[in-house]
N, C-alpha and C positions, 0 to 999 in steps of 0.2 A: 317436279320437285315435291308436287303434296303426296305423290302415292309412295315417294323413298323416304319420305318424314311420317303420316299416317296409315300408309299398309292400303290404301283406296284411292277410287278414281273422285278427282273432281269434279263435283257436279254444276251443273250448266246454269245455277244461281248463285254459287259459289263462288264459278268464273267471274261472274258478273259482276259481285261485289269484291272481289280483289283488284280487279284489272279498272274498276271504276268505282272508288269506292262514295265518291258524290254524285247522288243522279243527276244525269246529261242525258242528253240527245244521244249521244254514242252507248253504243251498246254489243252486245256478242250475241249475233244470230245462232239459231238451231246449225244451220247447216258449217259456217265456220267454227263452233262448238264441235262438231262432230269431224270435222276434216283436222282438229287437233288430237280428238282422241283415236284418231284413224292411226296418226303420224307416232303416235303415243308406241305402239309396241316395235318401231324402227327402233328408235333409242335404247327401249329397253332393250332389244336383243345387244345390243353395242354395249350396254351396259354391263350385262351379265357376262360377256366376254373379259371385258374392263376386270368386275368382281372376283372373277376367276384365277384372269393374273395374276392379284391380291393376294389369290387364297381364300377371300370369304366367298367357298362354294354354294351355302347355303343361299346365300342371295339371288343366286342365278336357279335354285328349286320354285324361291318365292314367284321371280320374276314369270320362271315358267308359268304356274301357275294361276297366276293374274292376267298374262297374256293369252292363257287358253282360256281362260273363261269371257275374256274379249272379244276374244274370236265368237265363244260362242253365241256371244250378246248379235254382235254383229250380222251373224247369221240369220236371224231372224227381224231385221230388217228389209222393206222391199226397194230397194234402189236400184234405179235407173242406169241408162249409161251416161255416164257425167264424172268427173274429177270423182265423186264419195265412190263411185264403183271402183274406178281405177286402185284407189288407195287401199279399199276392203279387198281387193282381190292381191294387193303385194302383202299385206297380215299374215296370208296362209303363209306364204315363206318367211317372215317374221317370227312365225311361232313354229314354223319347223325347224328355223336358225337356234331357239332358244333350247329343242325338244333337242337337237341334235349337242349342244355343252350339256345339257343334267343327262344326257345318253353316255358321253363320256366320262361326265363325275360318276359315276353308277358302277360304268365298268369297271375303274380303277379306284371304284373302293373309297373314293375321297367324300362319298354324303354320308350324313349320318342315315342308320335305317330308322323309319318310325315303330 
């Protein structure tokens, strides 16, 4: 919700004080922090499909664009084999799904050019 209302990814103190906004004992680890923004451009691509139905094409430029720079983040991370690897390695097709709708806005004309 914060990156389709602010244009950005929520950050992992941000998390923390939403999901808790009185400190406790509970709390949001690095690693389930990061296994959401793994999960983070599944949606969007689902999302930008959703935007396109709509019409609002531009959305799904945006989302591209957020998601491949995710990607890029992500890439320079060194993980292990474990659930974070698994999820970093389904992104690549996540931001192909995305690259593959603004491939077809493109084609037929429906983006605007910048």
């Amino acid at each position: 919700m914060h990156f389709l209302q602010e244009g950005k990814l929520l950050t992992l103190p941000q998390a923390r004080a939403f999901l808790f906004p009185n400190p406790t004992s509970i709390s949001v680890d690095l690693e389930d922090y990061l296994m959401g923004i793994f999960n983070l451009p599944s949606e969007l691509a689902r999302f930008s499909v959703n935007s396109v139905i709509k019409g609002e094409y531009q959305q799904a430029e945006i989302i591209f664009q957020f998601v491949s720079e995710l990607y890029t983040g992500f890439r320079l991370l060194n993980l292990k084999n474990d659930a974070l690897r698994k999820r970093f390695d389904a992104v690549k097709y996540d931001v192909k799904k995305v690259e593959e709708v603004v491939y077809d806005l493109t084609l037929r004309g429906l983006l605007k050019k910048k």
